[in-house]
C-alpha positions in Angstrom: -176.4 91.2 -115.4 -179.3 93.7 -115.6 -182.6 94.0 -117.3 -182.9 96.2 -120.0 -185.0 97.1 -122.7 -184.1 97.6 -125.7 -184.5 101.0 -126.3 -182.5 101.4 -122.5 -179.7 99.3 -124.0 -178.9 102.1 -126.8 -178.2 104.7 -124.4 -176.2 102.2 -122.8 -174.4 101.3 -125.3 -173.4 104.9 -126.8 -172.9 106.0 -123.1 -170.1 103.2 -122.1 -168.0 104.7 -125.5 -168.9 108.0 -124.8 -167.0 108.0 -121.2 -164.3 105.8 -122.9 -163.3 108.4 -125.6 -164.4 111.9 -125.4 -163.9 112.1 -129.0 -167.1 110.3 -129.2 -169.6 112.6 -129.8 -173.5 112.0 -130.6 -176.2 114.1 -133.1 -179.0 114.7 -134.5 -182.8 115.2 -134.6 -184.1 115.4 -130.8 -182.1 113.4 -129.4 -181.0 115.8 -126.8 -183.3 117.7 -124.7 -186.4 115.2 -125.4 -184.2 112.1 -125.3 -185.1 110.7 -128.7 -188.5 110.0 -130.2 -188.4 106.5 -129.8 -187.2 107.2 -126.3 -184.0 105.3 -126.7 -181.1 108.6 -126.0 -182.5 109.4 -122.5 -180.1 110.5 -120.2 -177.3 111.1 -122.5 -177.3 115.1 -122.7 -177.8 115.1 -118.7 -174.2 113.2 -118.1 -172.1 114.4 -121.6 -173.8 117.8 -122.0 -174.7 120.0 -124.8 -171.1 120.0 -126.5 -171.5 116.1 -127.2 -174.9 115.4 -127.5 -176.1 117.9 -130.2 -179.9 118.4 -131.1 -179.8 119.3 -135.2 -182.1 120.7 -137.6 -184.8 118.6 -139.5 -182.2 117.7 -142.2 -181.3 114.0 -142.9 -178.7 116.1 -145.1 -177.4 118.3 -142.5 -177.0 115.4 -139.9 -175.0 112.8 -141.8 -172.3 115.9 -143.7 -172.3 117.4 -140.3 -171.1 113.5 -138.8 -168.8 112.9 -142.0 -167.0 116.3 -141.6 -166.6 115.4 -137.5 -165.0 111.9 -138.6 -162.8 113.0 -141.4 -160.9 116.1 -138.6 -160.8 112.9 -135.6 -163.9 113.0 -133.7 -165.9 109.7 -134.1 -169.5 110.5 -133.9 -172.5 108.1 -133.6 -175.6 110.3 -136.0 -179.0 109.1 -135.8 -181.7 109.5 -139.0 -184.9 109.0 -137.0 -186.7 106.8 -139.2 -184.4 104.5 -142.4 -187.3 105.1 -144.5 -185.3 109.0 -144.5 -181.9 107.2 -145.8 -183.5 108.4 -149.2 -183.1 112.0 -148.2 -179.0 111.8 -147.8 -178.0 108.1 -149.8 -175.6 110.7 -151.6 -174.0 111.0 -148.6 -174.3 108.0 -147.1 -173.5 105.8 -150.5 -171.3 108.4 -152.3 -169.0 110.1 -150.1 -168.7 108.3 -146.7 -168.7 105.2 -148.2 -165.7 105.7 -151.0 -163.8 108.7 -149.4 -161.8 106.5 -147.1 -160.8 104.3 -150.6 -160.2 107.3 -152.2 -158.2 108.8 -150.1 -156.2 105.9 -149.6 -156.6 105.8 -146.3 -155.5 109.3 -145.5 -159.3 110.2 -144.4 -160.6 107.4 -141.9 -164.3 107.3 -141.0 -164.9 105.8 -137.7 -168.5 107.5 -137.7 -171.9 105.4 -136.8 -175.2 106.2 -138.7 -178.0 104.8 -136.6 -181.6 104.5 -137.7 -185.0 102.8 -136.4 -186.0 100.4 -139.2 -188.8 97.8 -139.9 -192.4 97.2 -139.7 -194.6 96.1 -136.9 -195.3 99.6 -135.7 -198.3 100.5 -137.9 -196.5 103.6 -139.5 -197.5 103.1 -142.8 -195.4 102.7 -146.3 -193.2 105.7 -145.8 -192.3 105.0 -141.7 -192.1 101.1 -141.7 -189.6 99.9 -144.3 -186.6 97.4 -144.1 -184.1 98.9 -145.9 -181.3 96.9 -144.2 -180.3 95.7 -147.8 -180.0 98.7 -149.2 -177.1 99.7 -147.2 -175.5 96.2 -147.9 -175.4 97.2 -151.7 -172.7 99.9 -151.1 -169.2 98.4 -150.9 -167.6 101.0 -147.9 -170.3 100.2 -145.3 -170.7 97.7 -142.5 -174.2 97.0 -141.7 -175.4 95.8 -138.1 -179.2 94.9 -137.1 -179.3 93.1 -133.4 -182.4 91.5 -132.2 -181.7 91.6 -128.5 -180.8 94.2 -125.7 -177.5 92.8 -125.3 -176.0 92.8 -128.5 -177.4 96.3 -128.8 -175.3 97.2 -126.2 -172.4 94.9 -127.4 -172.9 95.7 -131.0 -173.3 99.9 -131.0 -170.2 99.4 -128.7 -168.1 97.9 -131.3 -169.5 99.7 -134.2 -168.5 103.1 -132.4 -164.8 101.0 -131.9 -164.5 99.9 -135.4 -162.6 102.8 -138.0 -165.1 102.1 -141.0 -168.8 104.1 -140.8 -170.9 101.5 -139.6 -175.1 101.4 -140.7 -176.6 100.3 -136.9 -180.0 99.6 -137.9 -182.5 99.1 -134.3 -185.8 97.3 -135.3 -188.4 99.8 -134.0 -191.0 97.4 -132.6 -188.4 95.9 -130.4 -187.6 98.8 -128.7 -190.0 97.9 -126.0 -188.8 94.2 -125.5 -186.2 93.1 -122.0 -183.6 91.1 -122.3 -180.4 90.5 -119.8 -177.2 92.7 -120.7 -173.9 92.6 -119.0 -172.8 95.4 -116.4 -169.7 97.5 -117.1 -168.2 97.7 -120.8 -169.8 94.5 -123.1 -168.8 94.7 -126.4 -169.4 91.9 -129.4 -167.4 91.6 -132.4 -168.9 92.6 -135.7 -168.9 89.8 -138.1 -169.8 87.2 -135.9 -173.2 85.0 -136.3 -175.4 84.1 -132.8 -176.5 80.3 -132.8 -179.6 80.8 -131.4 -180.7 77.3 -131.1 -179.3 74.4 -132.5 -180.9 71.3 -134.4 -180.3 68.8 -137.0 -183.3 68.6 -139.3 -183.3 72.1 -140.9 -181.3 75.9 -140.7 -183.4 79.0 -140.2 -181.8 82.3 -140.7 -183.0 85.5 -139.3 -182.4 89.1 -138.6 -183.8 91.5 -136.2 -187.0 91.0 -135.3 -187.4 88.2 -137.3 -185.0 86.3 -134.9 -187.6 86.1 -132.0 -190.2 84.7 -134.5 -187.7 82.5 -136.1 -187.6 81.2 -132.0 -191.0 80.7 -131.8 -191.5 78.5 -134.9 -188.8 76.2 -133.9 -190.2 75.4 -130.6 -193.5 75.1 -132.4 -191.5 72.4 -134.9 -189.8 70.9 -132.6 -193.0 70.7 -130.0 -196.0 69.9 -132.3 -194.2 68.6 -135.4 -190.6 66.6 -134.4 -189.0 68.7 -136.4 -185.3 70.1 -135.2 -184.4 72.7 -136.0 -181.1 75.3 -136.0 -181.8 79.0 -135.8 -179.2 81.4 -136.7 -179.1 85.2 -135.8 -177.0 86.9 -138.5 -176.3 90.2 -136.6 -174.0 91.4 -139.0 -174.5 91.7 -142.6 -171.5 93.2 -143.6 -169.0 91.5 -142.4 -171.2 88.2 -142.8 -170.5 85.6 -140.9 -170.6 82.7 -143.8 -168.5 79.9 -141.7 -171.3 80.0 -139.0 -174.0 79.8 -141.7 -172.5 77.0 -144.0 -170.8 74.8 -141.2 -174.8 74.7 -139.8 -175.7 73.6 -143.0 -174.1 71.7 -144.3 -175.1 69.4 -140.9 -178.4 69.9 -141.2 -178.8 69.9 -145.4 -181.7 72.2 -145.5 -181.9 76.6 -145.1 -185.2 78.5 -144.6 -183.9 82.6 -144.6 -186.7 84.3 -142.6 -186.0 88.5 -144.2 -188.2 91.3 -143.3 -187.4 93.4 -146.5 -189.1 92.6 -149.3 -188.2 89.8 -151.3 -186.6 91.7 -154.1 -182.6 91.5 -153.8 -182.9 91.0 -150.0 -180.0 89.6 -147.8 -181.1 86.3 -148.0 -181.2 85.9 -151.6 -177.4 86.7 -151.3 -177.0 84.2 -148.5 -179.1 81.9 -150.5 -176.3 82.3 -153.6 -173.3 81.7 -151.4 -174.4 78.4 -149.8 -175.8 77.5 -153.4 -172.1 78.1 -154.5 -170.2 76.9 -151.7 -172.0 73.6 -150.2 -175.0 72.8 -153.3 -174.3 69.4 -152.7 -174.6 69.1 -149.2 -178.3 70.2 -149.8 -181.4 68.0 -149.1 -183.8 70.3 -150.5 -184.2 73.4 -152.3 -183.2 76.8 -150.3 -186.5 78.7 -149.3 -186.9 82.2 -148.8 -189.8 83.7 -146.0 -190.0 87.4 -146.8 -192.5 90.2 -146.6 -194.1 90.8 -150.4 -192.0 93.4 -152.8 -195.1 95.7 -152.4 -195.5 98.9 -149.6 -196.2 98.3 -146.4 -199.4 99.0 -144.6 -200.7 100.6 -141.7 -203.8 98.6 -141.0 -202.9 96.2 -138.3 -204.5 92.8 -140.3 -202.7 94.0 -143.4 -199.0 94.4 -141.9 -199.5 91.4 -139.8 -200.5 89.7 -143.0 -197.4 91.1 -145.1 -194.8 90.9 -142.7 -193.2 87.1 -142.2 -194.6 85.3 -138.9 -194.3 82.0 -137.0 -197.2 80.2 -138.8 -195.0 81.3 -142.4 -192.1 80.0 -141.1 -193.6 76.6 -139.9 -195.5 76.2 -143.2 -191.8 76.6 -145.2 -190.3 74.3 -143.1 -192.6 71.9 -143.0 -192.8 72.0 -146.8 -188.9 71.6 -146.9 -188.3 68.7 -144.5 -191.6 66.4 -144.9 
């Protein structure tokens, strides 16, 4: 085991599939010669070269048809769009034609072809540099969508996303690149579709994503510490595949779910989540399903403000508190 950051485990991740297929090839905006503006590609065009690891243009556009044409004539490349917010820029090509051409083709173009993106708040980017757009990727049937929380399943997780033949979103939560965490030596991979039990109790469920996972944590110690209150908290991973056997085995044990979603409330994940354990186990339910989400309004820059809009341990422990007592 090593010590990695987060944004370390990225490089480390597209590096191990990069010397296991040399089909693997890697794009876009400076992630070359300046090693990516979050830092997280360093190294990369010093051991694969210019031929593999391709600085692009300023074009969202130009990135994502330049990866699509590479996937549909056998190379599988791993594109980054530096910030999701920029998903706006090519969802034509993102939701449109790399998502359906595979199906339309009946199978005779496959797309093994990675989009990653940093994504989320907490950063103090503002409105147009800070949004969660996780879900809007999960609206497009043709797309598997990935968010880890920790350096080792961003190892594990870009590993198998490069592996899988279907384009896979990889969204990394930008205010974790900084964070360390343990990651296996040599090739670690993790299968897509699986759910992490973070910590298990009986009282209540808590569901997170990304960088809500870590908070999720800390309120559950905090329940379980100051308030007797056990509780189960659940690290999605994946949203597409979603790992619903995980989610609704846990509970239906414990009989109460608090989804903890960075997006805003509006059609997020957990409001699907929400209708699938509704359908699936209702009466196994102690209490009504509650959603902690950030506000369907923009995001601000002002520390205070974010902090205020974005959900937090003392949010989570209010829900939960509200649910079980």
């Amino acid at each position: 085991m090593a010590e990695l950051t987060y944004r370390d485990a990225v490089s480390a991740g597209i590096a191990q599939e990069m010397r296991r297929d040399h089909n693997v090839v890697f794009l876009g905006e400076d992630i070359a010669a300046a090693g990516g503006v979050f830092k997280a590609t360093t190294g990369l065009l010093e051991e694969f070269g210019p031929d593999r690891v391709r600085d692009t243009p300023i074009s969202e556009q130009a990135i994502v048809g330049a990866a699509m044409g590479a996937a549909m004539t056998g190379l599988k490349p791993i594109a980054e769009i530096m910030f999701s917010d920029f998903f706006a820029v090519c969802w034509d090509l993102v939701a449109n034609q790399i998502a359906k051409t595979r199906y339309m083709t009946d199978g005779q173009c496959s797309f093994p072809l990675v989009i990653r993106s940093a994504n989320g708040g907490g950063s103090r980017f503002g409105a147009q540099h800070s949004q969660s757009v996780e879900n809007w990727a999960m609206a497009i049937p043709g797309l598997k969508v990935v968010a880890p929380s920790t350096p080792a399943d961003v190892k594990g997780l870009l590993a198998a996303s490069v592996l899988d033949p279907d384009p896979v979103m990889f969204f990394e939560q930008k205010s974790l690149y900084a964070t360390k965490g343990e990651v296996p030596d040599g090739d670690h991979i993790e299968p897509l579709g699986k759910a992490r039990i973070v910590r298990t109790g009986s009282d209540v469920t808590i569901v997170a994503l990304a960088a809500m996972v870590p908070r999720a944590e800390r309120a559950a110690a905090t329940l379980a510490e100051e308030f007797g209150i056990s509780a189960t908290v659940i690290d999605v991973r994946s949203l597409v595949p979603l790992d619903t056997q995980t989610i609704l085995e846990s509970v239906g044990s414990t009989g109460r779910l608090v989804t903890v979603e960075e997006n805003p409330r509006l059609c997020g994940w957990g409001a699907e989540i929400a209708s699938i354990v509704a359908e699936e186990i209702f009466w196994a339910l102690d209490g009504p399903i509650v959603r902690v989400t950030t506000p369907h309004i923009p995001l601000a820059s002002a520390d205070a403000l974010e902090d205020a809009m974005l959900p937090n341990p003392a949010r989570i422990i209010a829900a939960v508190r509200q649910l079980v007592d």
